[in-house]
C-alpha positions as CSV (number, residue, x, y, z in Angstrom):
1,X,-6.6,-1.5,-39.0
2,X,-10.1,-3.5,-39.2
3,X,-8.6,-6.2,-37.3
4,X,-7.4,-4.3,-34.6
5,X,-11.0,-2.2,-33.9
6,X,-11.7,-6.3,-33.9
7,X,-9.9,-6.9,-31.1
8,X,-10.3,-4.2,-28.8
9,X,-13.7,-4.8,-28.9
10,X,-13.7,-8.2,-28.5
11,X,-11.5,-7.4,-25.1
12,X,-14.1,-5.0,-24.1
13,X,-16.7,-7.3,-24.4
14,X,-14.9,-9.9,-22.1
15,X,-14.1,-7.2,-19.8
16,X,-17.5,-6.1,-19.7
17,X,-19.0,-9.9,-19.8
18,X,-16.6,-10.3,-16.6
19,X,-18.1,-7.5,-14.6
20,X,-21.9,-7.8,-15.3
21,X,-21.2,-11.5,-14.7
22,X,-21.0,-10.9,-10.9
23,X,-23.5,-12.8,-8.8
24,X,-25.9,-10.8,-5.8
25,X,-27.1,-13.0,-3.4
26,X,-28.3,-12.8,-0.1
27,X,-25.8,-13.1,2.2
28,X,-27.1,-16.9,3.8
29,X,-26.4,-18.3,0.3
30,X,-22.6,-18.3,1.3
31,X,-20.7,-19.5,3.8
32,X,-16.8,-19.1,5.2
33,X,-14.2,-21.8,5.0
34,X,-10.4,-21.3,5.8
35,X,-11.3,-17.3,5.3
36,X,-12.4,-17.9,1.7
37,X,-15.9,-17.4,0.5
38,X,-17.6,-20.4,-1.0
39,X,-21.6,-20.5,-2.6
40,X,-23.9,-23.2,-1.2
41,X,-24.7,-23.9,-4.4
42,X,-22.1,-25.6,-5.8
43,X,-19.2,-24.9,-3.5
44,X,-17.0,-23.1,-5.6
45,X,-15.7,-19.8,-4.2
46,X,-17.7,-16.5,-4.6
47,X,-17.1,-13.4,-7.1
48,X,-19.6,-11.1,-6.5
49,X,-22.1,-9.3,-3.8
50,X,-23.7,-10.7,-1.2
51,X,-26.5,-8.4,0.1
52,X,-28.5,-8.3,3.8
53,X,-32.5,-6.7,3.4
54,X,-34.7,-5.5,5.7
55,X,-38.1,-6.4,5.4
56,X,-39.0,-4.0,2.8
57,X,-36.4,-5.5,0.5
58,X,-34.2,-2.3,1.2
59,X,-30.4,-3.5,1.3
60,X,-28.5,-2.1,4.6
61,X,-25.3,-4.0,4.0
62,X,-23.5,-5.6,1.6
63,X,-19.9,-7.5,0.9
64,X,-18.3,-7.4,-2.2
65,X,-15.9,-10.4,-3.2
66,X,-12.9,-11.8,-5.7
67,X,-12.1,-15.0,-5.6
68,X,-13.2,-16.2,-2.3
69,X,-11.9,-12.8,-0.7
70,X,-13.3,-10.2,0.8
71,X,-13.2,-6.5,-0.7
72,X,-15.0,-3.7,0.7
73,X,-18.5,-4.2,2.7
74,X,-20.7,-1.1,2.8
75,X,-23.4,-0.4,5.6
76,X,-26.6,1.8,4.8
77,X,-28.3,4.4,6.8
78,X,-31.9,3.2,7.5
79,X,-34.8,4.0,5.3
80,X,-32.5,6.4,3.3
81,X,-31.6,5.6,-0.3
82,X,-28.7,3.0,0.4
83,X,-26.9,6.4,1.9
84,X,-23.4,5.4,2.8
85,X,-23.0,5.3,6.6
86,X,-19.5,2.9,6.4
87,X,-17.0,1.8,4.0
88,X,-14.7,-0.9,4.9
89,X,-11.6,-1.7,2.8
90,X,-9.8,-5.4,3.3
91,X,-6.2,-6.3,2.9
92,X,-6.2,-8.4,-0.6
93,X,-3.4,-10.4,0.7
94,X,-4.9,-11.3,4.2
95,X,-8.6,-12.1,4.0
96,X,-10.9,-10.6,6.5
97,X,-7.8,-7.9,7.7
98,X,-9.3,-4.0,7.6
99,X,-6.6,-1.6,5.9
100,X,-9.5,1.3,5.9
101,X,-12.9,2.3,7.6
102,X,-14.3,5.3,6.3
103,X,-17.5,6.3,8.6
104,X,-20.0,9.2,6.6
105,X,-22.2,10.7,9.4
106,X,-25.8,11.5,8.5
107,X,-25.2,15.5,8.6
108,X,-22.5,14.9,5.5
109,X,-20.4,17.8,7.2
110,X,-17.3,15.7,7.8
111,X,-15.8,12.0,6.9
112,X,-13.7,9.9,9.5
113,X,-11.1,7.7,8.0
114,X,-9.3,4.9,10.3
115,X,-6.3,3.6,8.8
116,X,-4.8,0.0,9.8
117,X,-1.5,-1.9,9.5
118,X,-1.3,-5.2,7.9
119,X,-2.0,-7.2,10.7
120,X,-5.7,-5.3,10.7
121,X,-4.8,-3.1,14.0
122,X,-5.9,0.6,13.8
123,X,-2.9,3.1,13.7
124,X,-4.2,5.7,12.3
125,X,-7.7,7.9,12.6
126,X,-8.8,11.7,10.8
127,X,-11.2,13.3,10.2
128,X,-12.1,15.5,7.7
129,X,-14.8,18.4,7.0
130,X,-14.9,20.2,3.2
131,X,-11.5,17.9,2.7
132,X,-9.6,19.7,5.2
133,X,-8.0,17.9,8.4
134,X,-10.1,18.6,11.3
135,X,-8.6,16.1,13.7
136,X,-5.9,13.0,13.4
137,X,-4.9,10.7,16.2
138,X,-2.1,8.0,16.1
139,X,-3.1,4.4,17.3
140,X,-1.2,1.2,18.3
141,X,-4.3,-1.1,18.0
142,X,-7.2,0.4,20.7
143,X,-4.9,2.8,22.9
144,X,-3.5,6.2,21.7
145,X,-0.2,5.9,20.7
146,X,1.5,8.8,19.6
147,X,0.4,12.4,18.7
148,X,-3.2,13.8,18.6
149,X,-3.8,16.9,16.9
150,X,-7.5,18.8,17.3
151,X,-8.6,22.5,17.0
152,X,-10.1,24.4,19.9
153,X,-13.5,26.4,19.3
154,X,-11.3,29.3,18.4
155,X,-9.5,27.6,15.3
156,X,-6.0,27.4,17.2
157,X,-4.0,24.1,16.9
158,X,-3.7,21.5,19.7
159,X,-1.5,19.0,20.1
160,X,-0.9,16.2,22.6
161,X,1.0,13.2,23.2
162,X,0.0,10.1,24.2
163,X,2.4,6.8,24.7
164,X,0.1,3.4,25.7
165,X,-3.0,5.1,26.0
166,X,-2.1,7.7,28.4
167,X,-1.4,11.2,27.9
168,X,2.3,12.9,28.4
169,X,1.8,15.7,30.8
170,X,2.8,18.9,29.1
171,X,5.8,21.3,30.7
172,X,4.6,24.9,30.9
């Protein structure tokens, strides 16, 4: 049983060696090769943060790596106390292709989540206020592609149709 205690906490360690073992730099002490982040230092590819200041030392942006690949990068409202203003989620399996953008407005009173395929082109975008669906629109890369669905200032539903961009005129 002694051995065991042992052992999980010789894993924990290594987990936790692992994760506090994650450089910060600044972000001009990397640089991109085939899509792969590498350090200046000694070339290898990067497993950690890289991190952009202002002058004040306040950190407005940073990327977060594995392996050479890119993550998430976060962007922070100015002068605020690294307040999320966007979250951007990459495709593990294509480096440097979106899968999620999730933009937090200063007020706080709703979220906007874009969605993307695997080939990083936006199909999806809601928005949310107190976790409940305030708008959604369908995508096929920049145009409107599908159905839109919105509330009036009265609370009743709308919903439209777009194919290409353009908007399907509705039959009354």
């Amino acid at each position: 049983m002694n051995h065991i205690k042992c052992f999980y906490f010789l894993v924990f360690i290594l987990v936790f060696q692992k994760v506090c073992s994650q450089d910060t730099l600044d972000i001009n002490e990397v640089y991109i090769e085939n899509d792969l982040v590498y350090k200046y230092s000694d070339n290898a590819r990067f497993t950690g943060v890289t991190q952009m200041k202002r002058r004040k030392r306040e950190v407005y942006f940073e990327e977060v790596y594995n392996d050479g690949i890119i993550l998430f990068d976060y962007q922070y409202f100015k002068g605020s106390d690294r307040k999320l203003i966007f979250r951007t989620d990459y495709n593990r399996y294509k480096p440097w292709s979106k899968e999620k953008e999730f933009y937090y407005p200063k007020s706080g009173k709703w979220i906007q989540i874009s969605s993307y395929d695997e080939n990083g082109k936006k199909i999806l975008v809601e928005q949310f206020e107190k976790k409940k669906l305030i708008y959604s629109c369908q995508y096929s890369g920049k145009k409107k592609n599908g159905q839109e669905i919105c509330y009036d200032e009265h609370g009743n539903q709308l919903i439209f149709q777009y194919v290409n961009g353009k908007i399907l005129r509705v039959k009354k």
